[in-house]
PAMIKOL-460272 format. One record per residue (C-alpha): residue in one letter; x, y negated, z. Coordinates in pm, 1 decimal. Layout:
<nodes>
 rest        X        Y        Z
    a        X        Y        Z
...
</nodes>
This chain:
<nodes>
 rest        X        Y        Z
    x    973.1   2413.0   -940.4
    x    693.7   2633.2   -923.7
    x    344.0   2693.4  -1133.5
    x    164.4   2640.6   -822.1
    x    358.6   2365.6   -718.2
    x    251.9   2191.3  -1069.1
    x   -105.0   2316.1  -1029.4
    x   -125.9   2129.4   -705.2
    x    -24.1   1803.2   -865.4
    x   -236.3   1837.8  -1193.2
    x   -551.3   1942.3  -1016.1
    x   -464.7   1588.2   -803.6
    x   -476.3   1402.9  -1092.4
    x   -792.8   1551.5  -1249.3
    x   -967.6   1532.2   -895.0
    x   -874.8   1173.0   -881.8
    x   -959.4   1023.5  -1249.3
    x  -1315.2   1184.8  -1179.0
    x  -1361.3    993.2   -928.2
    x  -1247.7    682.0  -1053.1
    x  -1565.8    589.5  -1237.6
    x  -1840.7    689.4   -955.0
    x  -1564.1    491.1   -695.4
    x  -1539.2    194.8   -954.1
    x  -1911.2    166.7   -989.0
    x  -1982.7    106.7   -624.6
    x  -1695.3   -156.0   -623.9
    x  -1809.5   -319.4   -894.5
    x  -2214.5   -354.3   -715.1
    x  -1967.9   -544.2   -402.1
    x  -1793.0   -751.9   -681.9
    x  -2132.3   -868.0   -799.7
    x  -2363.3   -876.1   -489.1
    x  -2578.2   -649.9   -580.2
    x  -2812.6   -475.6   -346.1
    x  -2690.2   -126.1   -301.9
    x  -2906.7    192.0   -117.9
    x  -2694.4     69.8    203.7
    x  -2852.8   -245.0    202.0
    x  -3214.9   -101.5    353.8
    x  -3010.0    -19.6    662.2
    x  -2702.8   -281.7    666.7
    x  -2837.9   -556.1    505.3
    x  -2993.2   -746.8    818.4
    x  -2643.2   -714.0    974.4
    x  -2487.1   -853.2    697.3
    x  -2725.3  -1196.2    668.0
    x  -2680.8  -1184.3   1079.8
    x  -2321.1  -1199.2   1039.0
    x  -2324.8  -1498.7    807.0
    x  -2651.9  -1666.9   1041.6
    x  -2387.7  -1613.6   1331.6
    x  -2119.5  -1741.9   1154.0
    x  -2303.7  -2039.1    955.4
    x  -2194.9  -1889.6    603.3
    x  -2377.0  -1968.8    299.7
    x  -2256.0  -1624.6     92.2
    x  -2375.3  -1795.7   -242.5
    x  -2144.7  -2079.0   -179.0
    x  -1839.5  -2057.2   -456.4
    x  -1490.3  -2121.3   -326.7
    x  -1256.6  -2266.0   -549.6
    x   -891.9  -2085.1   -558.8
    x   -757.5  -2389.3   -248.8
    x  -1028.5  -2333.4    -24.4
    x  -1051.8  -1965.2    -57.6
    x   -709.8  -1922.8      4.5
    x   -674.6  -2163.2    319.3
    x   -986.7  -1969.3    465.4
    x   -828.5  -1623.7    413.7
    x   -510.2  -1762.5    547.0
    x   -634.4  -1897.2    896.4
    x   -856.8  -1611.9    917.6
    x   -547.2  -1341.9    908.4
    x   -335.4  -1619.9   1100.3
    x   -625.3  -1595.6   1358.7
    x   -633.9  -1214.8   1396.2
    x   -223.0  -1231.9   1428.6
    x   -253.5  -1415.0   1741.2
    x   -506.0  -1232.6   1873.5
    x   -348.4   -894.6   1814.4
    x      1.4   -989.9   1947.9
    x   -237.4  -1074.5   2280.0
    x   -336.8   -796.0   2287.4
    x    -16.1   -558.7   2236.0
    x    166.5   -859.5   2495.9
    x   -147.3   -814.3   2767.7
    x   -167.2   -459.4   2686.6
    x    -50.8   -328.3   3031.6
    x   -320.0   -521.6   3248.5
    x   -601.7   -455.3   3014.8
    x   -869.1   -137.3   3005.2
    x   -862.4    133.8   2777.6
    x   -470.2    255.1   2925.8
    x   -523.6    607.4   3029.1
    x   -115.0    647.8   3004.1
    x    -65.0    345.2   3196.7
    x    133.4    228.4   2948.3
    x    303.2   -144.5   2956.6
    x    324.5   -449.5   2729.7
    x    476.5   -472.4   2414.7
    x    843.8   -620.3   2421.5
    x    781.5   -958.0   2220.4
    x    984.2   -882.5   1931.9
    x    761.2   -567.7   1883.4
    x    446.9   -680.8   1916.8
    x    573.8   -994.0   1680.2
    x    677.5   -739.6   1446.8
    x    390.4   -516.4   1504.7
    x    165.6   -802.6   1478.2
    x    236.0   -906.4   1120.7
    x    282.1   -568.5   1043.3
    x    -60.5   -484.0   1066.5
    x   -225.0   -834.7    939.0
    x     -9.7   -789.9    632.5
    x   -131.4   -433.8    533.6
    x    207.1   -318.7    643.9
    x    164.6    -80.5    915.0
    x    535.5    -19.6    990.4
    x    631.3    116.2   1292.6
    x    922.4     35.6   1506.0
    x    735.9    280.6   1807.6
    x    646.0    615.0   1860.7
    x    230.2    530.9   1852.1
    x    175.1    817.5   2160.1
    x    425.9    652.7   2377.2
    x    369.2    284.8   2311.9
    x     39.7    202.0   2211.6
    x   -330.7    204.0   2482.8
    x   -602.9    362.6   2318.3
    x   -767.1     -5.6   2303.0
    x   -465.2   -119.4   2132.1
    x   -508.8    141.3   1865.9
    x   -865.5     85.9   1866.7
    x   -881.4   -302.1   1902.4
    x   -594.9   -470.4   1789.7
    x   -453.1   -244.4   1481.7
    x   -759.7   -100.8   1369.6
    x   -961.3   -442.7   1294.9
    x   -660.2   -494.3   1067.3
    x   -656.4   -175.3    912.3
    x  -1023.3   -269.8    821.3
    x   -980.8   -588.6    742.9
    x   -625.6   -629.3    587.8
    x   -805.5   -367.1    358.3
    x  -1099.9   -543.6    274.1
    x   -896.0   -899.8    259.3
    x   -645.4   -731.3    -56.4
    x  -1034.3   -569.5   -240.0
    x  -1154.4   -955.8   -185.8
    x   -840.4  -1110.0   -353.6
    x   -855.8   -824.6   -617.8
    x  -1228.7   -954.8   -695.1
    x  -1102.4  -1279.5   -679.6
    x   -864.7  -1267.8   -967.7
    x  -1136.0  -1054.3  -1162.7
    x  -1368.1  -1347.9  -1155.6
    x  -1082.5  -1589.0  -1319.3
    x  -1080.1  -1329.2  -1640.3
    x  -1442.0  -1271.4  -1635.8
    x  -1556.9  -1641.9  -1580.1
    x  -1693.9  -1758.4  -1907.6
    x  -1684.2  -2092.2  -1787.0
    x  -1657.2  -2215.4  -1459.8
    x  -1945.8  -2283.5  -1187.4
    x  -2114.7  -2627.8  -1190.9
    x  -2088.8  -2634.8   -801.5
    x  -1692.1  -2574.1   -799.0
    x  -1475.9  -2653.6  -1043.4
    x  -1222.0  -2318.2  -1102.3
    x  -1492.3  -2100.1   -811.0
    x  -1358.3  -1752.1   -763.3
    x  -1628.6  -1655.2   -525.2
    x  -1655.5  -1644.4   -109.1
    x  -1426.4  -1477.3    108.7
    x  -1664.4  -1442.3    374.3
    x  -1858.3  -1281.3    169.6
    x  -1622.4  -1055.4      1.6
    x  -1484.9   -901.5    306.8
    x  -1797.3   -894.8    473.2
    x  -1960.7   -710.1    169.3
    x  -1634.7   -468.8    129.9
    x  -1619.4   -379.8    518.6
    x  -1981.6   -352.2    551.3
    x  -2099.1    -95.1    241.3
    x  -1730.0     10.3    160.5
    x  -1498.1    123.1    445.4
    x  -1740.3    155.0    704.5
    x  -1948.0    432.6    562.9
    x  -1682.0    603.4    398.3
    x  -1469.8    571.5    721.7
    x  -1762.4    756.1    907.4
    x  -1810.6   1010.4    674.5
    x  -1412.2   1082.5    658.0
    x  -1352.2   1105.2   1040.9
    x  -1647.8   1345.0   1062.0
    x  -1485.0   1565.2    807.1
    x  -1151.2   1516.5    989.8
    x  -1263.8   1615.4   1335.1
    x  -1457.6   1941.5   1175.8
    x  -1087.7   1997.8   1015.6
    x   -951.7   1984.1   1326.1
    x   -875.2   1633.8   1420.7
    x   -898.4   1498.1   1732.5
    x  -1105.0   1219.5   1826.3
    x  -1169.1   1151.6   2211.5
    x  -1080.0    881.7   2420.1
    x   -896.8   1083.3   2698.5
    x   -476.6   1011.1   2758.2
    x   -357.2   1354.9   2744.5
    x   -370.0   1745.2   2783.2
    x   -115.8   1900.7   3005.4
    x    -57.5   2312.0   2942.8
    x    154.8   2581.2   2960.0
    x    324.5   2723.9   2623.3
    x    379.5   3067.7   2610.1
    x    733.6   3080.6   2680.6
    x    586.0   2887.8   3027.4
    x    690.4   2587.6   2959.1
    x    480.3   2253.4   3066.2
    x    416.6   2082.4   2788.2
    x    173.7   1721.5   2760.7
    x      3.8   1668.5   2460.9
    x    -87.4   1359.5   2407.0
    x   -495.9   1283.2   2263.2
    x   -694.2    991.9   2126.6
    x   -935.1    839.6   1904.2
    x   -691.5    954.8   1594.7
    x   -966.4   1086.7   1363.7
    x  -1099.7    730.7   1309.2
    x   -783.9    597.3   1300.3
    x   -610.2    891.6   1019.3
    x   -939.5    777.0    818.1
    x   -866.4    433.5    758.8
    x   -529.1    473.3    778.0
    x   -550.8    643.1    434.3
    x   -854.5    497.0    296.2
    x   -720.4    119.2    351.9
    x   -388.0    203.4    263.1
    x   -244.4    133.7    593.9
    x    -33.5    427.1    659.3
    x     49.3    334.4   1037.4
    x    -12.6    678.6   1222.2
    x   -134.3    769.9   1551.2
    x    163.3    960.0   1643.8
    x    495.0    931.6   1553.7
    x    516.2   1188.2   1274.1
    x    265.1   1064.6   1076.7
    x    103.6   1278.6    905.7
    x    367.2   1601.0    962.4
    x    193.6   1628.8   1281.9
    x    -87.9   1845.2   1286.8
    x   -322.2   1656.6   1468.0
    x   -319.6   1414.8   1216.6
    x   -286.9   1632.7    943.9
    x   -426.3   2030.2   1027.1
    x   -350.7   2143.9    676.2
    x   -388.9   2183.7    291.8
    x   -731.0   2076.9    266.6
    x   -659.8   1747.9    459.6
    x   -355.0   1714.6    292.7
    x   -543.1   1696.5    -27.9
    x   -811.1   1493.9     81.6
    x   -549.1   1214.2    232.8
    x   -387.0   1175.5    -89.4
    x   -694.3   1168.0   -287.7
    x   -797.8    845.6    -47.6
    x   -490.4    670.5    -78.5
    x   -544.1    650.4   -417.3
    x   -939.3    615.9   -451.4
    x   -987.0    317.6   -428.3
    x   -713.7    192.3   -630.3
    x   -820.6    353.8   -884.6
    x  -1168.8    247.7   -904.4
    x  -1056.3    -87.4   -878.1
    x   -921.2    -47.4  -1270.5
    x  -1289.6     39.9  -1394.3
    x  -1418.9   -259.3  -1161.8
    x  -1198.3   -465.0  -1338.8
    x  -1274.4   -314.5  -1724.6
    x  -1673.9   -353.4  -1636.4
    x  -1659.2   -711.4  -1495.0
    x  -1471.5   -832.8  -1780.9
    x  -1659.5   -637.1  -2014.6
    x  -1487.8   -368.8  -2127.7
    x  -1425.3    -96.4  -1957.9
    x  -1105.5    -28.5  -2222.0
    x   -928.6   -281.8  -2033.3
    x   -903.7    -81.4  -1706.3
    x   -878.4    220.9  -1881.1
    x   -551.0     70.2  -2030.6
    x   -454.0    -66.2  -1700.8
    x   -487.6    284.0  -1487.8
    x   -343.9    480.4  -1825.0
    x     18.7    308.8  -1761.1
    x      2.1    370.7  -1392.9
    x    -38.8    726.8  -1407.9
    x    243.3    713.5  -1688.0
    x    456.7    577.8  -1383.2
    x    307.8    802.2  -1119.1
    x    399.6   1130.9  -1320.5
    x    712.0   1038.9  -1400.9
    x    777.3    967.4  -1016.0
    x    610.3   1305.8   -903.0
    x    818.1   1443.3  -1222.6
    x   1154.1   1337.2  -1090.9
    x   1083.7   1367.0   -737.6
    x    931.9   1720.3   -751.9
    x   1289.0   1824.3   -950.6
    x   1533.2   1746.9   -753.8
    x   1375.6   1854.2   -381.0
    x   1289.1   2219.3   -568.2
    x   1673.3   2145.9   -718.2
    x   1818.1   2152.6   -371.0
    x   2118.9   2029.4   -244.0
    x   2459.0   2169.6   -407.4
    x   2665.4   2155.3    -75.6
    x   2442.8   2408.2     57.4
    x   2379.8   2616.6   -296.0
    x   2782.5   2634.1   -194.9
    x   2745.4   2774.0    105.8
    x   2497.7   3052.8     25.9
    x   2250.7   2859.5    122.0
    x   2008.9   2881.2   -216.6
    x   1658.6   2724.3   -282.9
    x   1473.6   2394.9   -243.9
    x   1567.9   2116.0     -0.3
    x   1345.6   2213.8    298.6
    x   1523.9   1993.7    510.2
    x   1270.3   1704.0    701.2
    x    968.7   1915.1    517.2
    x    673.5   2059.6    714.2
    x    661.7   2421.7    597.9
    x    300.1   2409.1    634.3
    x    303.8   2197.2    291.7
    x    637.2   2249.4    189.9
    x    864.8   2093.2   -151.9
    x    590.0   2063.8   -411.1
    x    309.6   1890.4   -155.2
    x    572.2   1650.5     35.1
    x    719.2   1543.9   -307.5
    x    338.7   1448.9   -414.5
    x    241.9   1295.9    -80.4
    x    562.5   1093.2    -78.5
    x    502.9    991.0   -438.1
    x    150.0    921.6   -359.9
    x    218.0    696.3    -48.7
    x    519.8    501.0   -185.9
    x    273.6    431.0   -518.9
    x     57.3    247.2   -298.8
    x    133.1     62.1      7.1
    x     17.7    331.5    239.5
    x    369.1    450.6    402.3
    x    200.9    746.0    541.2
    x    437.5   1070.1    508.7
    x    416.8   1440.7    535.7
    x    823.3   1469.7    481.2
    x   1080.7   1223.2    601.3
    x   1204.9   1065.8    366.5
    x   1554.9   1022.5    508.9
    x   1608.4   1416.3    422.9
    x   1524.2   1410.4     84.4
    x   1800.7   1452.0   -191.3
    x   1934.5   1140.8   -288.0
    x   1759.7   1098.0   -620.6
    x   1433.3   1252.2   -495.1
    x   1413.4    945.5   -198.2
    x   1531.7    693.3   -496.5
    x   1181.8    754.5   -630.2
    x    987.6    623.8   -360.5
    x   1216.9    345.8   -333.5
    x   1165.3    216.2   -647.6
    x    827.9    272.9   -682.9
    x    797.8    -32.0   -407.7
    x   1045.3   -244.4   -576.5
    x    863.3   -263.2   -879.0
    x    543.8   -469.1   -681.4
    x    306.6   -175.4   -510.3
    x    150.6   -185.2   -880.1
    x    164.0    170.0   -936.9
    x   -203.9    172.8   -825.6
    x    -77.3     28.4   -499.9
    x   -259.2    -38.8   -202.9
    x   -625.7   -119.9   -188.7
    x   -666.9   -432.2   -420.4
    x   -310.9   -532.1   -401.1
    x   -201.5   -278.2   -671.0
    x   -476.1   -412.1   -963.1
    x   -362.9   -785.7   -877.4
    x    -22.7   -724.6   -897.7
    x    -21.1   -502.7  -1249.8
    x   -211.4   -763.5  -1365.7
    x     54.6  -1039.6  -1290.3
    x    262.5   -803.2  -1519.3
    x    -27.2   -784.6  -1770.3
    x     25.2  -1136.5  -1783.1
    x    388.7  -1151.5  -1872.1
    x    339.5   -847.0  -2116.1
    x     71.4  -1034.7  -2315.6
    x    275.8  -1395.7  -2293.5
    x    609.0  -1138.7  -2411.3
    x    383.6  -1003.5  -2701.5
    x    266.7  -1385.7  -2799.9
    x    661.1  -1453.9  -2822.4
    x    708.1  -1179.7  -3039.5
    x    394.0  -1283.4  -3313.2
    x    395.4  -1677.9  -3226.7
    x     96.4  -1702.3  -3097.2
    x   -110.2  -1828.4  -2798.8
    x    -99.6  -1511.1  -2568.2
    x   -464.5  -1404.0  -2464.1
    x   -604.5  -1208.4  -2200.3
    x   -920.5  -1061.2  -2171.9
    x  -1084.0  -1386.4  -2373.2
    x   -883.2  -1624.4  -2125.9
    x   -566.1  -1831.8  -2281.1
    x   -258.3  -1766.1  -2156.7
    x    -27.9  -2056.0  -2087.1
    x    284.8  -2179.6  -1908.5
    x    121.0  -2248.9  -1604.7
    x    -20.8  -1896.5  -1542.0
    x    302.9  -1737.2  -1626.8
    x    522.7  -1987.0  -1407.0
    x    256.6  -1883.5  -1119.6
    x    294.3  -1490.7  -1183.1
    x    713.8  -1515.1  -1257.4
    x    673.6  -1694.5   -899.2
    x    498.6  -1420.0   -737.3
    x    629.0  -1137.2   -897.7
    x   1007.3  -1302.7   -743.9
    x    947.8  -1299.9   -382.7
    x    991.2   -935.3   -359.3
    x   1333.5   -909.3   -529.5
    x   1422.3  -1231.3   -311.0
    x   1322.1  -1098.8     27.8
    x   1426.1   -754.0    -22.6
    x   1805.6   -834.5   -201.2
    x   1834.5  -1170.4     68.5
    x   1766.7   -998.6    401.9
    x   1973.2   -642.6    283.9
    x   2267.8   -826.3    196.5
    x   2237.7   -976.0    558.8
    x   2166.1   -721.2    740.3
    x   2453.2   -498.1    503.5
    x   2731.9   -793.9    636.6
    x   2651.2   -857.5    974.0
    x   2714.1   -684.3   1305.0
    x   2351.7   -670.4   1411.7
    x   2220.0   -512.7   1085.0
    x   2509.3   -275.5   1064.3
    x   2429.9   -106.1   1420.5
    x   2093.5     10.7   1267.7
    x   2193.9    270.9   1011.6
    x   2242.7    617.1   1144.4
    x   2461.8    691.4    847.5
    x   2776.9    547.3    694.2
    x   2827.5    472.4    338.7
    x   2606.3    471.9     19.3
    x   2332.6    656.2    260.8
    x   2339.4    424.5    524.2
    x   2317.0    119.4    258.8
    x   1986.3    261.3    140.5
    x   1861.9    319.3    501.9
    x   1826.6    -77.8    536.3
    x   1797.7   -114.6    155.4
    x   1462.6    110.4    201.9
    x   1322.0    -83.2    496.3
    x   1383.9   -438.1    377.0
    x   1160.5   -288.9     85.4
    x    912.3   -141.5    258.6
    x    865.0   -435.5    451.8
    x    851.8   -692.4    151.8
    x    596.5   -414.7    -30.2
    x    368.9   -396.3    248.4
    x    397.6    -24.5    229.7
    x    513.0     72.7    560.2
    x    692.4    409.9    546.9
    x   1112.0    437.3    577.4
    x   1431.1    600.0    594.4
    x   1387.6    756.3    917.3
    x   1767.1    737.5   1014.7
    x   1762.3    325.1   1064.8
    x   1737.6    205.6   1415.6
    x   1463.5    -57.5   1341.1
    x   1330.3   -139.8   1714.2
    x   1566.0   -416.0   1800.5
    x   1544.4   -818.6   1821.0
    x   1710.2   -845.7   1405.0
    x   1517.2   -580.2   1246.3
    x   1189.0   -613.2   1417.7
    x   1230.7  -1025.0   1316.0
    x   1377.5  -1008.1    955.2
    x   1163.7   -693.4    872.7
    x    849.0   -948.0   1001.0
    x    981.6  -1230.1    773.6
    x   1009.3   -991.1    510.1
    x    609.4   -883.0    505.9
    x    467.5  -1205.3    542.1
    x    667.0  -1312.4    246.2
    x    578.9   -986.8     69.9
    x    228.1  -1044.5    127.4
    x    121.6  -1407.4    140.8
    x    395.2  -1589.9    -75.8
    x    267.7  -1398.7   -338.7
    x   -107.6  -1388.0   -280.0
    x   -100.6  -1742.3   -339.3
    x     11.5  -1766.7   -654.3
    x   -174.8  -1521.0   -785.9
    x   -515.6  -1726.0   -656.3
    x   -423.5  -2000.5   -800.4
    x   -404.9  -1800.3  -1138.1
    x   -736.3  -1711.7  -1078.3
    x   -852.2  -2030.4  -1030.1
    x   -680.4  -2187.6  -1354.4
    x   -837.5  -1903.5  -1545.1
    x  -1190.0  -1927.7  -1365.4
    x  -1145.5  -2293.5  -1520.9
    x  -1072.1  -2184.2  -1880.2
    x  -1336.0  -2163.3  -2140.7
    x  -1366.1  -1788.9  -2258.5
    x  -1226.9  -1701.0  -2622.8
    x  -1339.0  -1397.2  -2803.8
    x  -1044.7  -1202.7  -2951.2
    x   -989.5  -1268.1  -3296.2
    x   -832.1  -1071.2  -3592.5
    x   -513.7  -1235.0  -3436.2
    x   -530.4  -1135.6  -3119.7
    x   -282.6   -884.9  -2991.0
    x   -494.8   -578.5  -2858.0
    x   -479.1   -501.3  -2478.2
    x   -675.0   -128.6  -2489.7
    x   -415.0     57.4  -2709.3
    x   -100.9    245.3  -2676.1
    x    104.7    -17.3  -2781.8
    x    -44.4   -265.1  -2476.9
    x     13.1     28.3  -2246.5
    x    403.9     83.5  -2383.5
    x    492.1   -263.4  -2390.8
    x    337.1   -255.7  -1974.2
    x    542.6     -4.6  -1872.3
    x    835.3   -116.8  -2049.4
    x    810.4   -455.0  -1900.0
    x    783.5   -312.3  -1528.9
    x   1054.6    -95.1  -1600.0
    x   1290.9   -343.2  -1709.3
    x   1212.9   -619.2  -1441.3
    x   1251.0   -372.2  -1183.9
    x   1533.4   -205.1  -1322.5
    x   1751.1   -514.2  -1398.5
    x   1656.3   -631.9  -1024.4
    x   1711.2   -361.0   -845.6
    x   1965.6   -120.5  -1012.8
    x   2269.8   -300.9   -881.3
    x   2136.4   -196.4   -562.1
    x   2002.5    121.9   -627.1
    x   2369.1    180.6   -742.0
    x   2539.5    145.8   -433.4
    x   2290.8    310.7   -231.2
    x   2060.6    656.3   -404.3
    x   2310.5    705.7   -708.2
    x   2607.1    693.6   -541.7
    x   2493.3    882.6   -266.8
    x   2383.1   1144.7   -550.5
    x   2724.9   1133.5   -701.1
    x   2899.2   1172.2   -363.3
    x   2691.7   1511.0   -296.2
    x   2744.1   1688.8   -673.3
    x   3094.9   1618.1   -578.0
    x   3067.8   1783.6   -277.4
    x   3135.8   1501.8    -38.5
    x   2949.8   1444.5    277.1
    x   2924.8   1056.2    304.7
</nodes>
């Protein structure tokens, strides 16, 4: 480890809780409706869309009906972009002349993209039309965005309610009007400002198939172009992570160098962020999301911490060979060990999935990290809206854990905690731990899961072990070594995000309904505190411990005994 190595990640950290507020704030004027300087110019397209589209955007939704219209709206864009992958050889915008989609990939693909996903069982150059990238996956990567900022509001207006609209009993606000809002004066405008930043850095962005040339050892060599400016921009913004090429962000037409670099891991984590200040201000006090953010960068450091040591640490088979230094090995050197262990920290703490570094060459313990940062829910600021909803299902349990321990009604926030909203988030936080343990131990048994590993052994186990996470996270990046474009992964790994997203999106609406419902209480001398250390302890110690009592057995027989294999100086 290195001074400038540490520099890098501090000066992250600083850059990003300065913009937290300023990002917040504008969230918070979309959580509330309020005109913002965007409006002069955007407004008359926003009442056209809802003219159009015979939406009343004052209407309140309770929890049922907004979830049933966010459902059938993602079921709706599903359909249309498995179409659209299926149909892609016949339709314009195919400089490559590239063919369909095999069904079980654009199935996979399909979900993988409504879901927030963005895994990729394809090399994007080789597979994907330029309007595939531009139609089908990118209205997702705007919308699947905007869709987890509207559920995010959603649950804030079940704590903030302080009692419930006359007009809908339990109303949590419009959908319609949420995403509409969010896409409109959020991700739009920062997506256009981003890609023109990205194509002065060096980006491409042009709608031609490819440049052949000559290399200077006179080789031919094609390189292939594309609209990938726009798409690297919300790609990171919306936590999407699906890239334009196969190496993500290694290559260099995604990523030119330090200064993007930077920039795409600030975004990842923007708006995350700002969604813990929303949350403080529309609940009235900003404390609360200062509480909330304080025990996710707890997590992140320690993460970047562990990471960071044992890819400068090295690998001792090689130290053994005269081989000394860092673990360089799947690193772009234009970034190398301190930058990829950040970016793959960064990514894996939200459901991005984006990567720098492949995360199949990383020391055992350093690619346990990212692992477990999706097993324990995305919440480590997590993807866009998705991370807040899901620490606050935790927030729950820690406040109905800290009610146990004084005998008293838990309270959040003013709202009463009761068995209801804590069966509802023990149901949501499950699925994950479900899908991810279920489908490995499958896919660990049987012949057509065990022909996907590249590797034998402990390594090999946490090449599915990773994916079946990744998929049931919604984050999108893996262990590069599993063989995941065939009939059983492409399937399971599509079971495995819908359940990760939707099974628990539901739940956690109809939290925010019962709370929208609930009569506000102001906190009493009785009431356990939620801004303090203690709160912010007893949060982190109950994410810890779920995850860690779910998940070690696993991470036993894959990361750890992988590590133990390699101090000992075996191979596999």
């Amino acid at each position: 480890m290195t001074l400038q190595g540490w520099f890098l990640i501090l000066s992250f950290v600083a850059v990003l809780l300065a913009l937290t507020k300023p990002v917040g704030w504008w969230l918070f004027a979309l959580y509330e409706g309020r005109r913002t300087p965007l409006h002069a110019v955007l407004g008359p397209v926003e009442r056209g869309f809802y003219r159009l589209a015979g939406i009343d955007p004052a209407a309140e939704q309770g929890w049922r009906r907004y979830a049933l219209h966010m459902l059938a709206f993602n079921v709706a864009l599903l359909l249309l972009t498995y179409a659209v992958l299926r149909l892609q050889g016949v339709l314009p915008g195919n400089p490559q002349g590239l063919a369909g989609v095999p069904p079980h990939l654009a199935f996979n693909t399909a979900i993988s993209f409504t879901t927030n996903t963005n895994w990729q069982s394809y090399a994007g150059e080789a597979t994907m039309s330029h309007l595939s990238q531009m139609l089908a996956l990118t209205i997702h990567n705007f919308l699947s965005a905007a869709t987890g900022i509207a559920l995010a509001f959603a649950l804030f207006r079940g704590f903030a309610r302080r009692e419930a609209p006359k007009d809908s009993r339990g109303g949590i606000g419009n959908y319609w009007a949420d995403v509409t809002r969010i896409t409109l004066y959020l991700l739009l405008p920062a997506c256009l400002v981003y890609t023109l930043f990205l194509v002065a850095a060096g980006v491409p962005q042009t709608l031609s198939g490819a440049v052949d040339l000559v290399t200077l050892e006179g080789a031919r060599q094609s390189l292939p172009l594309g609209p990938v400016a726009s798409q690297e921009a919300i790609k990171m913004l919306g936590t999407n992570g699906g890239g334009f090429f196969n190496a993500n962000s290694a290559h260099p037409f995604e990523n030119p160098g330090a200064l993007t670099n930077f920039v795409q891991m600030l975004s990842i984590f923007a708006i995350g962020a700002g969604l813990t200040w929303t949350f403080g201000r529309a609940v009235g006090d900003t404390r609360q999301g200062r509480a909330i953010l304080a025990a996710m960068m707890i997590l992140f450091l320690s993460g970047v911490a562990v990471t960071y040591w044992q890819e400068a640490a090295g690998n001792p088979l090689l130290h053994r060979l005269g081989v000394e230094g860092g673990n360089m090995e799947g690193k772009e050197v234009r970034f190398g060990i301190a930058a990829s262990a950040l970016f793959s920290v960064v990514t894996t703490a939200a459901s991005c999935g984006a990567v720098n570094a492949m995360l199949d060459s990383f020391t055992p313990l350093g690619g346990l990290v990212p692992l477990f940062n999706m097993q324990l829910g995305e919440v480590v600021v997590g993807g866009v809206g998705a991370g807040i909803y899901g620490f606050l299902l935790f927030a729950i349990l820690a406040v109905f854990v800290a009610g146990l321990m004084v005998g008293r009604t838990p309270e959040y926030v003013g709202k009463k905690i009761e068995a209801r909203e804590v069966k509802l988030a023990v149901l949501a936080i499950a699925v994950l731990p479900l899908a991810i343990l279920g489908l490995t131990a499958l896919s660990s048994v049987l012949p057509q899961g065990l022909a996907g590993p590249l590797n034998a052994g402990p390594h090999g186990f946490s090449e599915i072990l990773y994916a079946f996470t990744s998929a049931a996270a919604n984050n999108g990046s893996a262990f590069a070594g599993l063989s995941a474009a065939t009939p059983w992964y492409d399937g399971l790994l599509g079971v495995a995000m819908w359940l990760g997203r939707f099974f628990v999106i539901v739940p956690m609406l109809a939290i925010a309904g019962s709370l929208a419902a609930k009569t506000y209480t102001p906190q009493g001398a009785g009431s356990f505190p939620t801004t303090g250390a203690l709160f912010v302890g007893l949060l982190v110690g109950i994410i810890l411990i779920l995850g860690g009592l779910t998940f070690l057995p696993s991470l036993a027989l894959g990361p750890v005994a992988d590590h133990l294999a390699m101090i000992r100086g075996q191979l596999s």
